[in-house]
Each structure stands twice: as C-alpha cells, then as structure tokens.
N, C-alpha and C positions, 0 to 999 in steps of 0.2 A: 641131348640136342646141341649144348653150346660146344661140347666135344666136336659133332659134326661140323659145324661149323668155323670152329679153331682150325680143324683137318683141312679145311676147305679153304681158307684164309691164308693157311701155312701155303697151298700150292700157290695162288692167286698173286702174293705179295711178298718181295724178296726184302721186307724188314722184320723188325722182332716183336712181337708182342710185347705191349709193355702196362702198365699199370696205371692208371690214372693217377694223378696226384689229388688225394681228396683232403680240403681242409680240418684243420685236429689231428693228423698224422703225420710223421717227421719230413714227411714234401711237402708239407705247406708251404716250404721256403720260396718253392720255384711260384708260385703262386703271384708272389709279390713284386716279384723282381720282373724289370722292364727287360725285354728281349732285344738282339743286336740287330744290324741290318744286314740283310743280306746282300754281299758282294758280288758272287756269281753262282753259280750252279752246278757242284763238288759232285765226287762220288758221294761221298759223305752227307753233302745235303737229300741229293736224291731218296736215300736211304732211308733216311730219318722222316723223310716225305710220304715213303713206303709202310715205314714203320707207326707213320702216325695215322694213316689210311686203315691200315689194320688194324690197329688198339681200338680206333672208331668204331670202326665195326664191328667188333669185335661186345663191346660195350654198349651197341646201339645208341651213339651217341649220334646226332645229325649234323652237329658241328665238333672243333675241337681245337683248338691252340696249339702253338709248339709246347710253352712252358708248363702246360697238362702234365704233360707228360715227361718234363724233365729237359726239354732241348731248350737251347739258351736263342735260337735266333728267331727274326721276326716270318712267322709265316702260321695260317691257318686254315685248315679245310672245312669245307659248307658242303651239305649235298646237294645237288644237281637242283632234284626237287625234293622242295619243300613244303610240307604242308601244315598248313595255316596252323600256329599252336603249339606243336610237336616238336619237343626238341630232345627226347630219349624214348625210344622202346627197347626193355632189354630181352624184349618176348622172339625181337626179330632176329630171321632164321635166314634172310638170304641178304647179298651183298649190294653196301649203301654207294653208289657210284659220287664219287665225291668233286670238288673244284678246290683245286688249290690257290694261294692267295700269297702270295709273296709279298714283301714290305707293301702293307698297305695304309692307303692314303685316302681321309674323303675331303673333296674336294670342292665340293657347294654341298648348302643343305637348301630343304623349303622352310618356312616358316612353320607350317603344321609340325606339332608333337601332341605324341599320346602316349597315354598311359598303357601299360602292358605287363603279363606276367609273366617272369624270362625264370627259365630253369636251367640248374649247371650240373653237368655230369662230377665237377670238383665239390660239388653242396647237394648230394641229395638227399638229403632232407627237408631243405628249404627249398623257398621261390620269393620272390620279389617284385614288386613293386615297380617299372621302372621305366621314364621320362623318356623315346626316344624319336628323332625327328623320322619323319612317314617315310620322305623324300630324300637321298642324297644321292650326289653324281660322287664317285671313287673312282680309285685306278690303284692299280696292283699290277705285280708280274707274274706270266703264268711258269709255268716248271721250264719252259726256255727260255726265260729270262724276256719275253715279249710284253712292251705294256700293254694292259687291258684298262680299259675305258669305258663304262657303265653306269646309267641310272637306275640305282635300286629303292623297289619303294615297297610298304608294308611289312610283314612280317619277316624278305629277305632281307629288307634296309636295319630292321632291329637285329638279326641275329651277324648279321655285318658288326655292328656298331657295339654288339656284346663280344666277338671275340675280337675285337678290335681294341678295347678296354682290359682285357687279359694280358696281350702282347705289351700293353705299356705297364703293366703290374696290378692292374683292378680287375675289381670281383664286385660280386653282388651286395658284399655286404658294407662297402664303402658307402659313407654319408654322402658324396658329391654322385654318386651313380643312385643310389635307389632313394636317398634320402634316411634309409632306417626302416621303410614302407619291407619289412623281411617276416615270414611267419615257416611255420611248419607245415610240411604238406601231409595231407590228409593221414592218418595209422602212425606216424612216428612218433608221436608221443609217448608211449610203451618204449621205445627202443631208445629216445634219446630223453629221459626225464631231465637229469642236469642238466641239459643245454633248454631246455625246454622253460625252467626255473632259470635259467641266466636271460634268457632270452626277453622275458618276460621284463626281468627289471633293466633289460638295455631298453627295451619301446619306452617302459616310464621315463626314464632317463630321459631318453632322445628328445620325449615330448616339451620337457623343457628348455632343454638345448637349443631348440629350435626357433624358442622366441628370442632366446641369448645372444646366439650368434647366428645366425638365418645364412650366412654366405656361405657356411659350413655345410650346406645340403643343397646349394646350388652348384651345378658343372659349369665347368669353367668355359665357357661358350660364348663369345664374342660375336653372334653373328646375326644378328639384330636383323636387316633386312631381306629380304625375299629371292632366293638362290645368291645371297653376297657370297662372294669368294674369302676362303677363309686366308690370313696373314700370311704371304709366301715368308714376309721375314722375319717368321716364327714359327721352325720348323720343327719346335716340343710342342705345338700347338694341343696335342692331345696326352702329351705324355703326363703321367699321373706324379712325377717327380715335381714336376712345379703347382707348387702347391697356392691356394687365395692366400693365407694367413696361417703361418705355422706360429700358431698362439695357444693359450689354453686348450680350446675347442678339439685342437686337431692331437693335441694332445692325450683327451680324453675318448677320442675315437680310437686310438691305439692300444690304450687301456681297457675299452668295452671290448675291443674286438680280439686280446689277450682273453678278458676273462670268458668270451664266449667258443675260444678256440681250447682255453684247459677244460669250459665244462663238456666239450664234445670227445675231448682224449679221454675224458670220466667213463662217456656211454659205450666209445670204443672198446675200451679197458673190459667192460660187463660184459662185452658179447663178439669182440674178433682179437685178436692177435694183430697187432700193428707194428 
C-alpha cells in the first residue's frame, strides 16, 4: 500500500522523496541547526517545498520542517486540517493537503498556556510534555512570497509554535521547550532498551537540575502581558542560539542529550542499518 501510494506521490509532486532526519542517526545534525531566511522564491525553493510536501506525506506526518529533512532555509508545512491531537498516521493512504509557511514570525501571544502532548516524526518514540500559549497572532509568507496574517489558537497555535522551534534548531528534548517532561511512547520499550535506561537516569537527573538551576527549563519569553507585542528590536527573539545562561546547567543538558542520542544509535544498531 505505501508502494501505492509512493506511485501516487511521484505523479502528484515534482520533488524527491526524502527521508526524515530522525535523531541517534548521522542527521541529527540538521536537527540542531537554526535554518536561514528566505529571500525570494527560487526554482530551487519551490522544489524543495515540493519535495517536502511529499516526504510528509509520504510519512504521514501532519506537519514538517525544512531542516527534517535536510534543507537549510526557514520554511515549514501544517495541514490544512487538523485534528485535535494528531500529529502522525503512517496507516494513511491518501494525500495530506498541506499550507506552507515561509520565514515565520509570532507576533502577539495571550496570556493562556497549556500543557500538551506534542509528537515529532524526528523522535518517534518519544513525546513530550510541552508548555505552549493557546493564542497567538503570526505572519508568514505564503509560496508567493504574500504576507499572511492570522490568529491561531488551540492545537494549530501548538503545532505552529513546534515547528517553529525546529526552524531555529529546537526539539523536544531541550530543557527550555519541554522542561525534561519526555517519556517513551507506549510498545517501545522492547525496541529501544538503551535509550530507555538512559532515559531514565536523564528524568533523575533533571529532577535535581531543576531546583539548581530553574531558568534552565523556563523558555525564554518575555511577554508578561495580555496580546503584548513581542521586541521588534529583538529580532532572535525566538532563536534557540541565544541562550539565558550558558553556565554549568546548559552545559549538562548537552551532555544528557549526547548520552541519550549514543544510547538510541545503541537500539538503532540492534535492529536497522543507519
């Protein structure tokens, strides 16, 4: 059936199928890395735009970043509709109509956050924990280089605000994005023991961390009042490169998240070819 639908994919979308970049495999790199801006709208971009519409689908993913999959510039696709919760089915068999999102930007948020469980096509085997506001107003460009300008609230305002944290080089398993709040999703314990045993002594760990240094698992979020507009004259205002305190703390988050990236090349190792 995913044959079928590859075949179907190939006529649909004039880019290439590509491979997700899942972390504990030698793509992790793009993982990390903050993505550029986009200047204008290339043959070259379109393509890779094409290219990442289809790997999406392809993977039944409902969102997807450039740097997933290997492109360096900032841009990422949502589907159209989404529903509540869902953020992979690899069971699906027909195609995900997607919105493209070019350098994007949020713009106000509300006061309201909630907690929620966010799932990444690059960690599946985990999920997380993760802090995000209900409400924001963004703007993005769409594939003509048009601004767009919209209030997103609920479950599309989190999956906004997760691939939006990709593009500047965060994932789930950073302390200022989930806290540490990361577990294993249900059956994968059989498939990934090592990371399962690594896993385990990062939550201890963390839990002390936490009273140590407490800024270390707060996001960096300045915006205290009710729809405040966020710094125009702080336009890394989200980027993951500026960091609260590059001290100990952020130190040792580097170091859990090494030893929890060799123990998953461990489980890889027992059971794929990476």
């Amino acid at each position: 059936m995913r044959k079928t639908l590859q075949e179907k994919l190939s006529r649909d979308f004039k880019g290439v199928l590509r491979e997700i970049c899942l972390y504990g495999t030698p793509n992790t790199k793009f993982l990390d890395r903050s993505t550029m801006t986009v200047g204008a709208v290339t043959r070259k971009l379109k393509k890779d735009i094409e290219s990442l519409k289809m790997s999406a689908n392809y993977h039944g993913a409902f969102s997807l970043s450039a740097n997933q999959v290997g492109f360096d510039h900032s841009f990422f696709i949502m589907a159209k509709h989404l529903k509540d919760g869902v953020w992979l089915n690899r069971r699906l068999e027909k195609e995900i109509k997607y919105e493209t999102v070019i350098n994007p930007k949020i713009k106000k948020v509300a006061r309201l956050e909630e907690y929620g469980w966010e799932y990444c096509a690059s960690f599946p085997n985990v999920r997380a924990s993760v802090k995000r506001f209900d409400r924001i107003l963004v703007s993005y460009m769409d594939e003509e280089m048009e601004e767009v300008e919209k209030e997103l609230s609920g479950f599309e305002a989190r999956v906004f605000q997760h691939e939006l944290d990709h593009l500047k080089g965060g994932h789930i398993l950073n302390w200022d994005i989930s806290g540490g709040d990361v577990e294993l999703i249900a059956g994968a314990s059989e498939d990934f023991p090592h990371f399962e045993k690594a896993l385990s002594e990062y939550k201890d760990t963390l839990s002390r961390m936490k009273e140590d240094h407490p800024e270390m698992f707060e996001k960096q979020k300045q915006l205290t009042d009710l729809n405040m507009v966020a710094d125009e004259n702080n336009p890394d205002y989200w980027d993951r490169s500026i960091k609260p305190n590059k001290n100990f703390a952020f130190s040792r988050e580097e170091e859990f998240n090494q030893k929890l990236e060799e123990a998953i090349q461990q489980d890889f190792e027992m059971h794929f070819v990476i």
